[in-house]
C-alpha positions as CSV (number, residue, x, y, z in Angstrom):
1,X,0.0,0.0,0.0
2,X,1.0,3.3,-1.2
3,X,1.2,6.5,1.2
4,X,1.2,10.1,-0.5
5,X,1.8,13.7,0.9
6,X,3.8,15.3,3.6
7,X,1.2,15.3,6.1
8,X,-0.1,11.8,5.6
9,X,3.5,10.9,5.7
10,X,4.6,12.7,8.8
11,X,1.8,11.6,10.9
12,X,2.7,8.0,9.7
13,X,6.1,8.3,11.1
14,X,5.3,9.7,14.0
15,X,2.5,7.4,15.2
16,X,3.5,4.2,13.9
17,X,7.1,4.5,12.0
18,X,7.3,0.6,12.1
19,X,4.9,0.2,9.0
20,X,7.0,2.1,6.8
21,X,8.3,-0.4,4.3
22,X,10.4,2.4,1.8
23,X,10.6,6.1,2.1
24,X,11.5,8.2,-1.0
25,X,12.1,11.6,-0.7
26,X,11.6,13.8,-3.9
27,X,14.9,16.2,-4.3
28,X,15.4,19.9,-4.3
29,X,12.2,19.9,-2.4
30,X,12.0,21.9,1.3
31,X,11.1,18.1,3.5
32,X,13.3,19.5,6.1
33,X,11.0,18.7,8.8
34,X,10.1,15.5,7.9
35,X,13.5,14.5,7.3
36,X,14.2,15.4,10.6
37,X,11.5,13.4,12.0
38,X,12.4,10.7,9.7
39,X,16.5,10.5,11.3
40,X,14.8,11.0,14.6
41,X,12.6,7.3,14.0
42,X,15.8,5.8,12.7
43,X,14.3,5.5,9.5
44,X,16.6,5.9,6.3
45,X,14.9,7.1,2.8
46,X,15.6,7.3,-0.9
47,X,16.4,10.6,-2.6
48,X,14.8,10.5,-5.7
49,X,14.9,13.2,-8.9
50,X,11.8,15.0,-10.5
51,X,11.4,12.7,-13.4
52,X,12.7,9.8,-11.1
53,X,9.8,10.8,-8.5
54,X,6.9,11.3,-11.0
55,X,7.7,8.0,-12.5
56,X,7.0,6.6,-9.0
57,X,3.5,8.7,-8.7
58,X,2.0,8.8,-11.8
59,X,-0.8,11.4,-11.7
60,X,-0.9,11.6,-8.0
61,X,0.3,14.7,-6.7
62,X,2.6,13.4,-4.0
63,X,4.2,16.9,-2.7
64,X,7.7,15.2,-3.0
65,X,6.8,12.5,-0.4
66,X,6.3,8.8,-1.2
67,X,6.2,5.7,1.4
68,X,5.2,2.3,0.9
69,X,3.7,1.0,4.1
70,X,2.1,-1.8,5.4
71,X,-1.5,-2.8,4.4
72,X,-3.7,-1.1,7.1
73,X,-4.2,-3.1,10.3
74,X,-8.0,-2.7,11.3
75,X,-8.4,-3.0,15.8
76,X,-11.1,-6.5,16.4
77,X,-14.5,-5.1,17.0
78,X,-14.3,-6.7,20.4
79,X,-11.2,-4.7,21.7
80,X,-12.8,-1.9,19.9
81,X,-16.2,-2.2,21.9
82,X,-14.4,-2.7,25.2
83,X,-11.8,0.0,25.0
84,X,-14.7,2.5,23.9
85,X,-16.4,1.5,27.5
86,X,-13.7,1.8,29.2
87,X,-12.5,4.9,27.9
88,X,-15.8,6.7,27.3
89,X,-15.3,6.8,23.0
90,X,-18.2,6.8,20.8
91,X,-17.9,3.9,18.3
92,X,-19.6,5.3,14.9
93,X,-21.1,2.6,12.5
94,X,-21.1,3.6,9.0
95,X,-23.7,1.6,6.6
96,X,-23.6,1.8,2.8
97,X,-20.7,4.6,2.8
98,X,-18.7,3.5,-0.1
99,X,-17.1,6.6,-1.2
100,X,-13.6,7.0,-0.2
101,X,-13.3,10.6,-0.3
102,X,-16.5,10.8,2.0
103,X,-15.0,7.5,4.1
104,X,-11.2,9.4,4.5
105,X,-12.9,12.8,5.3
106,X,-14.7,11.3,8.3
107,X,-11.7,9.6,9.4
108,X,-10.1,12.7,9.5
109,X,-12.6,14.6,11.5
110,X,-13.0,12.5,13.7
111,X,-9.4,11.4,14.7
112,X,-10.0,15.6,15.2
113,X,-12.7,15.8,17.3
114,X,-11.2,12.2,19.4
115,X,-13.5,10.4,21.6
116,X,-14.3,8.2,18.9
117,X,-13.8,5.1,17.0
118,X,-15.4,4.1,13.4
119,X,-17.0,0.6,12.5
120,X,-17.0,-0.5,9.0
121,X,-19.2,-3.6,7.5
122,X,-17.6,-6.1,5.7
123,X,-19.8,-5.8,2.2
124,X,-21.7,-3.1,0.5
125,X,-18.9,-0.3,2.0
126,X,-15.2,1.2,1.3
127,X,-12.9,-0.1,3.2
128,X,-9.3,1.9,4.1
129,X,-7.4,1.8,0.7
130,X,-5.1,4.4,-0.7
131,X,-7.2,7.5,-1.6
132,X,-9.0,6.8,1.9
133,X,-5.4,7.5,3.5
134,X,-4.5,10.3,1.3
135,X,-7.9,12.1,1.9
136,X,-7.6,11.3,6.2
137,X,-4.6,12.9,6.3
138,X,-3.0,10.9,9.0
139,X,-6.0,10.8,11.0
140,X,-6.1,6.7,10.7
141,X,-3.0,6.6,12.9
142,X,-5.7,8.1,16.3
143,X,-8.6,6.5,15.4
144,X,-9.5,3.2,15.8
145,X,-11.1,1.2,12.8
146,X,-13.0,-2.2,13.0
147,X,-14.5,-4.5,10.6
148,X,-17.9,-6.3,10.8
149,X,-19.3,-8.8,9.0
150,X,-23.0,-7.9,9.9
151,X,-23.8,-4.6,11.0
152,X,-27.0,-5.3,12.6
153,X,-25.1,-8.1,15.0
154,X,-22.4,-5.5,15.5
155,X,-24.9,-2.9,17.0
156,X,-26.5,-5.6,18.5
157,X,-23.2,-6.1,20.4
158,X,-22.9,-3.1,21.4
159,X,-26.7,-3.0,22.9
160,X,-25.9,-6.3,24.5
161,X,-22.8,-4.2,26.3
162,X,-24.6,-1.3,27.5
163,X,-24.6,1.3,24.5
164,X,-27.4,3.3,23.7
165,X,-28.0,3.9,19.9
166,X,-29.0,7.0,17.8
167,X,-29.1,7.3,14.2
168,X,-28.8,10.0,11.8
169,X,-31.5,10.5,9.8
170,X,-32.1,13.0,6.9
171,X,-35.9,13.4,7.8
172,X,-38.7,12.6,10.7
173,X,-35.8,12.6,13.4
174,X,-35.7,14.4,16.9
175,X,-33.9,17.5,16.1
176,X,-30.7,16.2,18.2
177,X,-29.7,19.9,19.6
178,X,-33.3,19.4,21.4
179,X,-32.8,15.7,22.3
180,X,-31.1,14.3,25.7
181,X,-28.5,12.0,24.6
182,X,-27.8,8.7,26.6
183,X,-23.8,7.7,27.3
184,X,-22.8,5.1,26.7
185,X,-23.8,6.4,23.1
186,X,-23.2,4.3,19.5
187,X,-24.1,6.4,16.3
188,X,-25.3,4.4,12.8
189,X,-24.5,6.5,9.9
190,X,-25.9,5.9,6.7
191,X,-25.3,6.8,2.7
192,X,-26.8,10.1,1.5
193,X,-29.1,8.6,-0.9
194,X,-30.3,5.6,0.7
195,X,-29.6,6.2,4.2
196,X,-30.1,3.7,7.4
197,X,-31.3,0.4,6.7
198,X,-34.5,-1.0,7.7
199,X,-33.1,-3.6,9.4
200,X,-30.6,-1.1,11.4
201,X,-33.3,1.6,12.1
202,X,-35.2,-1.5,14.2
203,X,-32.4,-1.3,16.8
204,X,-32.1,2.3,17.0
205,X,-33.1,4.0,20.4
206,X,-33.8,7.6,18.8
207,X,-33.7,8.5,15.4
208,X,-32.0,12.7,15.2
209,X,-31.9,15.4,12.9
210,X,-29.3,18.0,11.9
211,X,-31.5,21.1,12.3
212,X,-31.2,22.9,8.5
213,X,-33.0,26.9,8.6
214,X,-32.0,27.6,4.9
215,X,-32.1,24.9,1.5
216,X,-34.1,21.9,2.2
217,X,-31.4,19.8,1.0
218,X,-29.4,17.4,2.8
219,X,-25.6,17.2,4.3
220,X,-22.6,15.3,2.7
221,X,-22.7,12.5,4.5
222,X,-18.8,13.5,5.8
223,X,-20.3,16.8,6.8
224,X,-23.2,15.0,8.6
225,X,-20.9,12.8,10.4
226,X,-19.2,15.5,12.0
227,X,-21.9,17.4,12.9
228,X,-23.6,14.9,14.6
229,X,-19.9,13.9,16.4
230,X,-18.9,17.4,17.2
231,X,-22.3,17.8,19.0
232,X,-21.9,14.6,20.9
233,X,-18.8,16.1,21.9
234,X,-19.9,19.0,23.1
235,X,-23.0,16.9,25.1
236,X,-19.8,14.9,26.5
237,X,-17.9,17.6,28.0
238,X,-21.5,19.3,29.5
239,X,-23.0,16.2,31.1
């Protein structure tokens, strides 16, 4: 798997340096930080001309920074669940999210916001691939990614272990700056076009809003996704 950018890069080696396989460096290019950051890990690097570098990158605008890494390493939905109890996070369930630019932009935000971790089902979604890293921007190295094979039992889990469960839903939800919010909370997320599943929206305990005073449109799901989060947030550090 292929890692592109300075920050994507940087974060990389300084979170989890080990799964750097090859660095190459692009030259006459100011990566004096990152070297530095690089030297201080102990890892070593290729210096690599223009024509040398673009041959490596294709079309991908790389900013003069290249690393092979390891394929990403998703955390076992059971430590997941656990370590969010233990340590108050907010596991987030995404169903039918299968774009990676919408998938790498949550994972950013949300390794922003912290508190939470982000479930992913086995089929019918993206999964962490190259353009999800490039768009998270380092934010897969403080979050905390699980796969499940079936949603539904993987909420159901997570009823079983205490966790109340809100959904975010595009229309006929509780407006969720109104609603009291339950800790310890789970959120389901769904596509922008189809949204929550039936079979999903059975276990929910509330289904909430984003409150919208101008265009009756609707969120990017990303944009959603951190809306709802950042409001959990703020219900966190308030109750």
């Amino acid at each position: 798997m292929r890692l592109y950018g300075r920050n994507p890069v940087l974060e990389r080696i300084k979170a989890n340096p080990g799964s750097i396989k090859e660095l190459y460096l692009q030259q006459k290019t100011d990566l004096s930080g990152l070297v530095k950051e690089a030297r201080r890990q102990g890892l070593t690097f290729d210096s690599v001309d223009k024509a040398g570098f673009s041959k490596l990158c294709g079309d991908v605008n790389a900013q003069g920074v290249l690393a092979e890494v390891e394929d990403y390493r998703y955390t076992p939905f059971s430590g997941l669940l656990k370590e969010a109890r233990e340590k108050g996070r907010v596991p987030v369930f995404l169903d039918r999210v299968t774009d990676p630019q919408n998938l790498g932009s949550i994972i950013r935000n949300l390794a922003c916001l912290g508190g939470f971790s982000l479930v992913l089902p086995e089929h019918g979604s993206c999964h962490v691939n190259e353009t999800v890293l490039r768009v998270a921007c380092g934010g897969e190295n403080y979050l905390p990614i699980s796969k499940v094979v079936n949603t539904v039992r993987g909420v159901t889990m997570a009823i079983e272990e205490g966790f109340w469960i809100a959904g975010a839903v595009a229309e006929g939800g509780e407006d969720i700056l109104k609603r009291d919010l339950k800790f310890p909370l789970a959120v389901v997320i769904g596509s922008e076009g189809k949204g929550i599943r039936p079979g999903l929206k059975k276990q929910l305990d509330a289904g909430l809003s984003l409150p919208m005073s101008g265009a009756r449109l609707s969120y990017n799901v990303a944009v959603a996704a951190s809306l709802f989060c950042y409001e959990i947030n703020r219900r966190k550090r308030t109750k």
